[in-house]
N, C-alpha and C positions, 0 to 999 in steps of 0.2 A: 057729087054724091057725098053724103056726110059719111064722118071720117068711123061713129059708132056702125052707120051701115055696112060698110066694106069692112068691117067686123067681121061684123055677124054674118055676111053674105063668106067671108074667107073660112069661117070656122063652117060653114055648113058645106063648102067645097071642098077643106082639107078633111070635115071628119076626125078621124081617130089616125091618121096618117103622123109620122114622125115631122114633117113637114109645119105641121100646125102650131107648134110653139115660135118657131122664125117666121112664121107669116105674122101672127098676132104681135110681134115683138115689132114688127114691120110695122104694123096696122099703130100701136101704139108709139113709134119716134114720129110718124105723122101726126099724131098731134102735140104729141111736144112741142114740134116744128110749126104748127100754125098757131099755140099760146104763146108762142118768143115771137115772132113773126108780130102777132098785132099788139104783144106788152109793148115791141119796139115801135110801133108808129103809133101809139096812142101816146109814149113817152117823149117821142118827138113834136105831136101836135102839141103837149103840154108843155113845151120849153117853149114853144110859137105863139102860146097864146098868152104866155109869161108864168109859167105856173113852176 
């Protein structure tokens, strides 16, 4: 499931609930966590490929 999905599917389950700003904060370190995830192995194939 992409990571804007589970968003928007979280904000339409939390609603107006106090809840809904730590999920969103949830929802967004997931993608933090998968742009460093692939800077890192795209910076790896680049030192493999000699770059």
């Amino acid at each position: 499931m992409a990571c804007l999905q589970e968003c928007t599917e979280l904000m339409d389950e939390f609603g107006d609930d106090e809840a809904l700003d730590a999920a969103l904060v949830a929802g967004a370190r997931k993608v933090e966590h998968h742009e460093i995830a692939t800077y890192g192995s795209l910076s790896a194939w680049a030192e493999q490929l000699g770059g």
